[in-house]
C-alpha positions, 0 to 999 in steps of 0.5 A, a space after each residue: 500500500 502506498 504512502 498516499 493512499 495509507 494517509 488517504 485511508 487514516 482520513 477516511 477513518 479518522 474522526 475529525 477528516 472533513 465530510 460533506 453532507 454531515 453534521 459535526 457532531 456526527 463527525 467528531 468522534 465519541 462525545 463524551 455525554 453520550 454514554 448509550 450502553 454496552 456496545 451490544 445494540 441493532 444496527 439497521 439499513 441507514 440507522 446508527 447502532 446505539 447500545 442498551 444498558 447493561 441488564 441488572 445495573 445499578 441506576 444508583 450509582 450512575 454518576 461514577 458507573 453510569 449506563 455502560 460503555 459509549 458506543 462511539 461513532 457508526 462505521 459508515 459503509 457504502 455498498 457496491 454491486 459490480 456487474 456487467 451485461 452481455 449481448 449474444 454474438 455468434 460464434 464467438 465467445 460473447 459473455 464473461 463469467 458469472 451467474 448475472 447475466 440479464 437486468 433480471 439477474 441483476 435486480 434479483 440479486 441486488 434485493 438478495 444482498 439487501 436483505 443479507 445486509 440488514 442480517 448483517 447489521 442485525 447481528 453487529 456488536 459494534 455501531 454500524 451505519 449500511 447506506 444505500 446499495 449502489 450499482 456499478 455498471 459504467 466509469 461515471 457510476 464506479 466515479 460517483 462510488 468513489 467518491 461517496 461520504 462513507 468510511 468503509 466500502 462492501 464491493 460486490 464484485 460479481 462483473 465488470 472491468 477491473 478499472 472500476 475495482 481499481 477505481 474504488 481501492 485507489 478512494 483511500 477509504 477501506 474496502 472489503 471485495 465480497 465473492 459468490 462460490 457456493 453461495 451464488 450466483 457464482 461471481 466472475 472475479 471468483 475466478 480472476 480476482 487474485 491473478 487480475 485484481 491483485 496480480 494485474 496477470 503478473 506472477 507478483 502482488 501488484 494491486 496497491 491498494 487491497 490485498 487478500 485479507 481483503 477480500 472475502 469468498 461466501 462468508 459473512 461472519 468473515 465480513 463482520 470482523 474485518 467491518 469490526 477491525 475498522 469500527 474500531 480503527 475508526 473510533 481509535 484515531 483521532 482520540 484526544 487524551 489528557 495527560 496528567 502531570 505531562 508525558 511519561 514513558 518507561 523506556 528511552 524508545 519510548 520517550 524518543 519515538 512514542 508522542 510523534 508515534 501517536 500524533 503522527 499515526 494514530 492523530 492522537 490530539 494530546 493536552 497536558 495537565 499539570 499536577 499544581 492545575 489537577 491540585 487546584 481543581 481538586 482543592 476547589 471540588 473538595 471545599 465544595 459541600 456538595 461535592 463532598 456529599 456527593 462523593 460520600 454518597 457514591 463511595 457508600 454506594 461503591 462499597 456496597 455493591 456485590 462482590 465488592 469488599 474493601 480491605 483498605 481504608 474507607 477514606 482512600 476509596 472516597 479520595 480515589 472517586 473524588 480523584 475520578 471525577 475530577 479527573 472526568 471534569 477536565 476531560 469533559 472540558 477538553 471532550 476527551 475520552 483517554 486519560 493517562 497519569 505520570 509518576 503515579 508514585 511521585 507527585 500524583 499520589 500527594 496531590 490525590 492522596 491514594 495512589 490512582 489505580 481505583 480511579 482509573 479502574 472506575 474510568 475504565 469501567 465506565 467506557 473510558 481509556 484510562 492508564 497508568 502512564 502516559 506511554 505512547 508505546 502502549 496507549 493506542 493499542 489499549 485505545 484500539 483494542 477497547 474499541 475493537 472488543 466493546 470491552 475495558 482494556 487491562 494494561 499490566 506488566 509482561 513477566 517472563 513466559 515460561 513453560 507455556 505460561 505468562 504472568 500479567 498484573 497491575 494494579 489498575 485493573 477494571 473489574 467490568 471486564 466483559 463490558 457488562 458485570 462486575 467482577 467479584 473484587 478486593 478493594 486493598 491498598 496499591 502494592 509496593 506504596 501499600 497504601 490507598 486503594 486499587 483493585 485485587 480482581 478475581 478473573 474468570 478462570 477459563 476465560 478466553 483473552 486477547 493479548 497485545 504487547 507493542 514494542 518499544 520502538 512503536 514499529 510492530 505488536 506481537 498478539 496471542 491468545 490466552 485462557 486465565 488458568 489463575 487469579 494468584 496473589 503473589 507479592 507484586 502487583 494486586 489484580 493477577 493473572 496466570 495465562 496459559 498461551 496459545 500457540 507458540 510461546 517461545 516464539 513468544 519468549 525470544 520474539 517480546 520487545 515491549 514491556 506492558 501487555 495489553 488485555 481484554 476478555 475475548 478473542 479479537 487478534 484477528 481485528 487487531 493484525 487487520 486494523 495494523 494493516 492498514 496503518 502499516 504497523 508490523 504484527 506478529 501473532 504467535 496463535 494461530 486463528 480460529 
């Protein structure tokens, strides 16, 4: 893929890339005031997917748990039927290949591909806007395609001239080419999309633009994934974040490379915080006798959720929530949806006297990205991965892989793991202070993960499938792991170049090397996938 055309596909999903013909709200990414539910909505023919909040929750504690998960901007796709019809000539060969061959066929299988789309929509986790079929059948129709207000485009290429194909992969928007085998009627480009499409008749790849992970044979499960990679590359560039007490990284490639990584390429508008600016705002709030009451009432009502025990002092939960909603105040004021704090041990903690991992904890749970450090090196891969998954990301320290098995742990974990409950936890003190108050989670043993660890330089990511075999309580880090890996974790072993892993309930690294893909950031998976 060529570097203009890489830059035109970032536009076309970045949020803030101009649109004609739509509002700047619809434009401009997550608000943060529309938090609509966990990201299991309907998606309908020309409607917006919006979630429903998640069943059983506590509408009492609204104010720090909300409604569940925001569901971020639609993935707006516009599909494109490709054909091509034939006269009868005598004794020559008259037609093309293909089960479309008369306006009637054409029409038949337009109506077929509608209805197969608003089942697609019907099943989608994630926001999903299917606009107007469109029919290509001339260079002025392949033109208007093209150039079309969408974000993704769904080619049907059942006929047709390959310049048309190439006219619409060279839009810069994403695109996914669907081909009838089985299912039919058979389609022409069944047959030659690999040698002509791709190859251009030639031995070698050739085509710039898509390659064969683009394009699907029958299966819309396999449309559905990919559509999901960029729901959530759509929603993961452009996001704005805040960074309390200024950028922080834990390695010198990270400091060198990591801001500009996530400026650059992931369009990542970043606005800094300064501890005595978060001092005074909190200052402010807690001279407030209605923001004191207010957050008494929410740290009683925290505490006596299910499966929630504290085992640390009671005034470090109400500072850890005091601490959150300030922190939710200042990115509401910047219409932010990731937060990151530097030197957690340092200053911060003597500002909001507790270390912040139940704060952040809280931000995750209520759809935000919220991490430990402001490290460019890991930051967009848990934004990416949250928006892929409908789920908080955990980001943890990497212990040594051995024996099949990976250790993860932190101690800012969100207890919502599966977007919608709460898992049991401990509320105890962060661990090598041993003081104020973090999470101590009891994952679900047996529970499929997806794991990410992006390397230092911000040049490639290595994925791999777990299963948590143990919620250990080791002396390190509170909230722990024990992760058998699927695959080949010595691979896993010599081929690691990063340090904080990457977690979420669910296997999505299929998602996430597709979404790579189009940034042009190298991936490896050591498991194979399903």
């Amino acid at each position: 893929m060529s570097t203009d055309v890489q830059r035109n596909i970032l536009q076309s999903l970045s949020p803030g890339f101009p649109r004609s013909n739509r509002s700047e709200k619809s434009g401009s990414g997550i608000s943060r005031r529309r938090f609509l539910g966990c990201l299991g909505g309907v998606a309908a023919l020309g409607k917006m997917a919006v979630g429903v909040p998640s069943p059983g929750q506590s509408a009492s504690i609204e104010l720090i748990l909300e409604t569940g998960l925001s569901a971020g901007s639609p993935l707006r796709v516009k599909p494109a039927l490709l054909y091509q019809l034939y006269e009868r000539r005598e004794l020559t060969s008259w037609r093309a290949y293909g089960g479309i061959q008369r306006q009637a066929d054409v029409d038949k299988e337009a109506k077929k591909i509608e209805e197969e789309l608003r089942k697609l929509a019907s099943t989608a986790d994630f926001s999903v806007q299917i606009l107007p079929l469109a029919r290509v059948a001339s260079d002025a129709e392949a033109g208007g395609v093209r150039d079309s207000d969408c974000d993704a485009m769904l080619i049907y290429a059942s006929g047709g001239e390959q310049r048309w194909l190439e006219t619409l992969a060279a839009s810069g928007k994403p695109s996914v080419m669907f081909l009838r085998h089985r299912s039919g009627p058979i389609y022409l480009w069944y047959e030659i999309a690999h040698w002509r499409f791709l190859r251009k008749s030639e031995g070698a790849f050739a085509e710039p633009n898509m390659d064969v992970w683009d394009i699907v044979v029958d299966d819309y499960d396999e449309v559905l994934w990919r559509l999901r990679a960029l729901y959530g590359l759509r929603n993961a560039l452009g996001t704005k974040v805040i960074a309390i007490g200024g950028l922080q990284s834990y390695s010198r490639p990270g400091e060198i490379y990591g801001p500009a990584h996530a400026k650059k390429l992931w369009k990542f508008d970043i606005k800094s915080v300064s501890f005595d600016e978060l001092k005074e705002k909190l200052s402010k709030a807690n001279a407030d006798e209605k923001f004191v009451r207010e957050v008494e009432r929410q740290t009683d009502e925290f505490l006596g959720q299910k499966n929630t025990f504290l085992r640390t002092d009671k005034k470090s939960v109400f500072n850890s929530l005091a601490a959150a909603k300030v922190f939710k105040e200042i990115m509401d004021e910047a219409g932010a949806t990731n937060i990151g704090v530097a030197h957690c041990m340092g200053a911060l903690i003597r500002v909001i006297q507790t270390p912040p991992c139940l704060a952040l904890s809280v931000l995750n749970d209520e759809g935000f990205t919220a991490f430990c450090h402001v490290d460019f090196t890991h930051t967009p891969a848990g934004v990416l991965l949250r928006h892929i998954s409908a789920k908080p990301s955990f980001v943890s320290n990497s212990h040594f892989p051995h024996d099949g098995i990976i250790t993860l742990a932190h101690c800012s974990s969100p207890r919502r793991m599966n977007g919608k409950d709460y898992e049991p936890t401990k509320i105890v003190t962060h661990f090598e202070s041993d003081c104020g108050a973090a999470t101590k989670v009891d994952y679900r043993i047996g529970q499929v993960t997806t794991n990410l660890i992006p390397n230092l330089n911000c040049t490639k990511w290595i994925g791999f499938r777990g299963k948590i075999i143990a919620t250990p309580s080791y002396d390190i880090c509170r909230s722990q792991m024990d992760v058998e890996i699927d695959g080949d974790w010595r691979k896993l072993l010599s081929d690691m170049q990063g340090f904080h892993t990457i977690t979420c309930y669910g296997d999505y690294l299929r998602e996430v090397g597709y979404a790579l893909g189009k940034l042009k950031i190298g991936w490896e998976s050591v498991s194979q996938y399903l």
